[in-house]
C-alpha positions in Angstrom: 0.0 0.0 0.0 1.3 3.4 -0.9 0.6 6.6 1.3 -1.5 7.7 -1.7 -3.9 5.3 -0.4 -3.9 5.3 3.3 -7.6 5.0 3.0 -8.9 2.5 0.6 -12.3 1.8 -0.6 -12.9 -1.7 -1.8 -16.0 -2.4 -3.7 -17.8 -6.1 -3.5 -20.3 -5.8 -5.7 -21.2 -9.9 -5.6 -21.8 -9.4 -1.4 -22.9 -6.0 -1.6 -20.4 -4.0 0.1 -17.8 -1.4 0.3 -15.1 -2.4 2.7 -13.5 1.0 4.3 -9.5 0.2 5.1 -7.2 2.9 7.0 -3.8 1.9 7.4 -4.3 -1.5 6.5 -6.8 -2.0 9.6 -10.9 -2.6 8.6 -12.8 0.4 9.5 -16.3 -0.8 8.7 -18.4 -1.5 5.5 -21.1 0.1 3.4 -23.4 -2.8 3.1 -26.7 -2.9 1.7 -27.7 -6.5 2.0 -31.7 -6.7 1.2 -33.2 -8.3 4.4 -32.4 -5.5 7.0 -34.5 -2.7 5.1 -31.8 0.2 4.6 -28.1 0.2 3.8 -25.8 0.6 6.6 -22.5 1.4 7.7 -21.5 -2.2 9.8 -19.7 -2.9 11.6 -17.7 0.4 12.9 -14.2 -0.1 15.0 -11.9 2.0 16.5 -8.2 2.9 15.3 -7.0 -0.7 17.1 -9.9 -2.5 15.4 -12.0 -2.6 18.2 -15.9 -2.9 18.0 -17.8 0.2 18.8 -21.1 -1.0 16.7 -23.2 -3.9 18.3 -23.0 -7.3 16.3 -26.8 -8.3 16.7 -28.1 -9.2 14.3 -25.8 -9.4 11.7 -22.8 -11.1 13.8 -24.1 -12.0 17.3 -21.3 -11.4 19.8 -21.8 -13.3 23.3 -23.2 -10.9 26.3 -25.1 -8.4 23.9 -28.0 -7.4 23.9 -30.9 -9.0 21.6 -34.1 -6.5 21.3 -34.7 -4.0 18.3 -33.2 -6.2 15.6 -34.1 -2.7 13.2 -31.0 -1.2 15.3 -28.0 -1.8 12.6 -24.7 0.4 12.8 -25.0 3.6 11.5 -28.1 4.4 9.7 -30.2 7.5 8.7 -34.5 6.8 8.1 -37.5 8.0 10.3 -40.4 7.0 11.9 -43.4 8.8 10.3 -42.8 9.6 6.3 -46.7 10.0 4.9 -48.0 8.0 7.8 -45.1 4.7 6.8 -42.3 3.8 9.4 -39.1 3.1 7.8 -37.2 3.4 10.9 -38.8 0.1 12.9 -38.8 -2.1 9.5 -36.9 -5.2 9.7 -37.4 -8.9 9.4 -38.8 -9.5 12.7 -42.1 -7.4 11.0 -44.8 -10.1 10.0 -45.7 -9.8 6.0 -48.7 -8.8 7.1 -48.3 -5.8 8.5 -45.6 -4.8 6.3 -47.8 -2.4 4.4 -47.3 0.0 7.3 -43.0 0.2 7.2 -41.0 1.9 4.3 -37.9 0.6 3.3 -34.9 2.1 1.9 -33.2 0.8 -1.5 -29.8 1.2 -2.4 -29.9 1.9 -6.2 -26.2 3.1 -7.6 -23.0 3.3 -6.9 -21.8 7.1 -7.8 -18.4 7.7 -6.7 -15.4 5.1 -5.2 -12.5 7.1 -4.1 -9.7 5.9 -2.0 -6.5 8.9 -1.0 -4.7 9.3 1.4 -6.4 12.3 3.1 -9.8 10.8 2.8 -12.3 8.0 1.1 -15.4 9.0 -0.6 -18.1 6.9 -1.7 -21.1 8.6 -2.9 -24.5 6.6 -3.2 -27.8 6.7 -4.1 -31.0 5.1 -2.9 -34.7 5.2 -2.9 -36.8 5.6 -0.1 -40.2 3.4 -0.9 -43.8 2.0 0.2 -44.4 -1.7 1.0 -45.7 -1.6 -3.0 -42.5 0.0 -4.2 -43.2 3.8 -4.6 -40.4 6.1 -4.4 -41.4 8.7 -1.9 -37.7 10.3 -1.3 -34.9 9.7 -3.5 -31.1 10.0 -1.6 -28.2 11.0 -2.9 -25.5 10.2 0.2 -21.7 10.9 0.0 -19.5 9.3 3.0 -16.1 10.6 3.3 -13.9 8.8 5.9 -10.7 10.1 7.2 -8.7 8.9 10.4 -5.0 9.0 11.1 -3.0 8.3 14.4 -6.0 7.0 16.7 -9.4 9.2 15.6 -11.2 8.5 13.0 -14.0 10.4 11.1 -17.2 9.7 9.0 -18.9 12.4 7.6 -22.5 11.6 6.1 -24.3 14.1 3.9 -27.5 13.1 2.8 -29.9 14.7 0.0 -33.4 13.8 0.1 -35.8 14.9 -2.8 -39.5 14.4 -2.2 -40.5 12.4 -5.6 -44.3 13.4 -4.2 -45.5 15.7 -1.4 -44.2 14.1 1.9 -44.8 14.6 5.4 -42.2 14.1 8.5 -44.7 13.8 11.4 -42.9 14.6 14.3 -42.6 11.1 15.8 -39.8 9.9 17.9 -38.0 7.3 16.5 -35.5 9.1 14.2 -33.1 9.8 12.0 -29.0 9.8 12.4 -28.9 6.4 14.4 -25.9 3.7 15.8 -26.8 1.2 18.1 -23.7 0.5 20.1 -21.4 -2.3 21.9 -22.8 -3.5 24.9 -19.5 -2.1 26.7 -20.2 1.8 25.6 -23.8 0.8 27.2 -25.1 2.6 30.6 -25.4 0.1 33.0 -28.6 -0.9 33.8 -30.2 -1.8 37.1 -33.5 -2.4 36.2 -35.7 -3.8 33.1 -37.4 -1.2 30.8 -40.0 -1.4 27.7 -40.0 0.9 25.2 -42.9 1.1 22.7 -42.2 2.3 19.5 -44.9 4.7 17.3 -47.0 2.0 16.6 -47.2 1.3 19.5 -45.3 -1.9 19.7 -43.9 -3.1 23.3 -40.2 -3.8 23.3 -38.6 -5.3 26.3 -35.3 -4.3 27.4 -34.2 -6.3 30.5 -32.1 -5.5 33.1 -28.1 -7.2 32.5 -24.8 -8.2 33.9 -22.9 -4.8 34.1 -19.7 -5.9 33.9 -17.5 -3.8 31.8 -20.1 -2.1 30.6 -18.9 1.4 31.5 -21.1 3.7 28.5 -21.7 7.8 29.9 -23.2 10.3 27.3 -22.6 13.9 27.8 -24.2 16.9 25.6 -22.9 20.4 24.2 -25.0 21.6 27.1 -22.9 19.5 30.1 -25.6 17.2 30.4 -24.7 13.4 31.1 -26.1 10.3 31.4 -29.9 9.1 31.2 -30.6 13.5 31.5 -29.7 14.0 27.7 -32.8 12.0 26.1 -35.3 14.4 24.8 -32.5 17.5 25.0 -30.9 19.6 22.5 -27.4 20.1 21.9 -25.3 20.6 18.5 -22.9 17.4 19.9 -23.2 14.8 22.0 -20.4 12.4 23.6 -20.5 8.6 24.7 -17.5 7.5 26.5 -16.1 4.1 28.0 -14.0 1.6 28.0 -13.4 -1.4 25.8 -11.2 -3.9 27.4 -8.8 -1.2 28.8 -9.1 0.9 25.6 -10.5 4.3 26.5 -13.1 5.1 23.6 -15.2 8.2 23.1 -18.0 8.2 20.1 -19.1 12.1 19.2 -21.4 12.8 16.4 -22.1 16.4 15.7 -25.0 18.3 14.0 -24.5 20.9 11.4 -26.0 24.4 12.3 -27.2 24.1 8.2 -29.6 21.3 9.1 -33.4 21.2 9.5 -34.1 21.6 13.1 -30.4 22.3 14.4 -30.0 22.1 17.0 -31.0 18.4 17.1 -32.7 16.7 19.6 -31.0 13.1 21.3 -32.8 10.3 20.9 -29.9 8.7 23.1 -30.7 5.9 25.3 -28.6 4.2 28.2 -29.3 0.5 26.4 -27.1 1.5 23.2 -29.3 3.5 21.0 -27.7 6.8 19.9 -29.6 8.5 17.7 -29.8 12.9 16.8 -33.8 13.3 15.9 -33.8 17.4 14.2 -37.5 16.2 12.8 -39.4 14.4 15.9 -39.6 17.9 17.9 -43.0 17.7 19.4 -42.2 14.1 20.6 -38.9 14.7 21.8 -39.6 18.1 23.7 -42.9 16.6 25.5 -45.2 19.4 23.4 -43.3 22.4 23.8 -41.3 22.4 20.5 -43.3 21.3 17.2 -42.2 20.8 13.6 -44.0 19.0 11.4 -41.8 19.5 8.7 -42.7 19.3 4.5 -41.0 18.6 1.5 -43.7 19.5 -1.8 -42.7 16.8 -4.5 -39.2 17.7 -6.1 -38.0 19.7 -3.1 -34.9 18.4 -1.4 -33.3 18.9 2.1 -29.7 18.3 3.1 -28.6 16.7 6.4 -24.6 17.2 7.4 -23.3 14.8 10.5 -19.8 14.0 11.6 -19.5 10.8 13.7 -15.8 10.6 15.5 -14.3 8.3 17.1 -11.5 9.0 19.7 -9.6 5.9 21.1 -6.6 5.4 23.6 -7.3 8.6 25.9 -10.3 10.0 27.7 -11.7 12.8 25.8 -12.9 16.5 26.9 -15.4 18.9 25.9 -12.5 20.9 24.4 -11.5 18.1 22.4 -15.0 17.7 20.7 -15.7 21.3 20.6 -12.5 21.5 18.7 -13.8 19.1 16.4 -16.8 20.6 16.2 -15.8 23.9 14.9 -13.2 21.8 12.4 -16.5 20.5 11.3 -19.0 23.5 10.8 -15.9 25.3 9.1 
């Protein structure tokens, strides 16, 4: 490998995926397999190679959590597009009551770049009913970057309404990773969760040890206080078998509804929701928010991911305005 190519992007077109390399060490995939209902980025590891991304239920990894199989590495959808949920659509939804989930298509490859700054790929897929209809079409462009022991994704997403759509607010949405059971809060007791159709998912109570997650906000909130909050970054820290990690993802000021609201939960589910305002805010905020047919919005994230030193708010607010410049 020459330094031209630090970062190489290796297309796999027979097991649909882009493998993303740094260094020589797997990063994580672009995969778009067509059982889980929306490409994803899967797994994600740190600079050492380390899992940040749960395995469930792609790669089941022992210890880990087993609810929410619709939780898959990093993935962007929503929960209330013209009345259709794309974000709680998976295999575990029975056929026939799959007329009520959207799915998201990958449809071309656009760009393949590998350098050795950064790796592009730029992709496009189709948002669609359980009949096919293309409500959204996305245009995405991934560029990872890393060097030393951070390493970056930036994910900028275009979606064009291809007819007039509605984003309820609802709150299961939209910038989502579903971590390792280690970056995890631990949990003393069981919780259920019921998503907006009302479905009951139970999330019992597990065997804490090394599971040392702790989210903290822009605004110096931490822990379980951050759900339902805004903040332009948030910050889950831990560690990973004696490897300090810290996973950041920050929100453009440019996006819809910046700054976002965390849909981040102490069981693994890290998720910014800009679009779910009235759910997210208990009534007080409320969005609603429109696209007529051929109008388009643009979504800007950074997701980074610090490894082999605890990490500050100055650290990620350094990042941050590296980001937004």
């Amino acid at each position: 490998m020459n330094d031209n190519e630090r970062i190489q992007l290796i297309q796999n077109d027979a097991e649909r995926r882009i493998d993303v390399v740094i260094d020589g060490k797997h990063f994580t995939s672009y995969i778009y397999p067509e059982n889980i209902a929306k490409p994803v980025l899967y797994p994600i590891k740190t600079a050492n190679e380390t899992f940040i991304t749960r395995g469930y239920p792609i790669a089941n990894r022992p210890g880990e959590r087993v609810d929410h199989p619709h939780h898959i590495g990093l993935w962007l959808n929503y929960g209330d597009v013209n009345g259709l949920d794309f974000w709680n659509n998976s295999e575990a939804i029975s056929p026939d009551r799959k007329d009520r989930y959207g799915s998201i298509v990958h449809k071309n490859i656009i760009r393949v770049s590998s350098g050795s700054k950064e790796g592009i790929l730029q992709v496009e897929m189709d948002w669609v009913d359980s009949k096919g209809n293309v409500m959204l079409s996305e245009n995405t462009v991934f560029v990872f970057s890393g060097k030393g022991e951070k390493r970056n994704i930036d994910r900028i997403t275009t979606l064009t309404a291809q007819q007039d759509v509605s984003f309820t607010d609802n709150k299961e949405g939209m910038l989502g990773l579903r971590m390792a059971r280690e970056l995890e809060h631990p949990s003393d007791k069981p919780e259920k969760f019921t998503d907006a159709m009302g479905n009951p998912t139970d999330v019992p109570s597990m065997n804490n040890e090394g599971v040392t997650g702790k989210y903290r906000s822009s605004e110096g909130l931490e822990g379980d206080d951050v759900w339902g909050t805004r903040g332009k970054w948030m910050n889950l820290s831990g560690v990973i078998k004696g490897e300090p990690i810290s996973v950041a993802i920050l929100d453009h000021p440019s996006n819809v509804g910046f700054p976002t609201y965390w849909h981040a939960r102490g069981y693994g589910l890290y998720a910014a929701n800009p679009l779910g305002q009235k759910a997210m805010s208990g009534g007080k905020d409320e969005l609603n928010h429109k696209l007529r047919k051929g109008e388009s919005m643009t979504f800007k994230h950074r997701i980074v991911i610090y490894s082999g030193k605890s990490t500050t708010d100055k650290d990620v607010e350094r990042d941050y305005k590296s980001f937004i410049k």
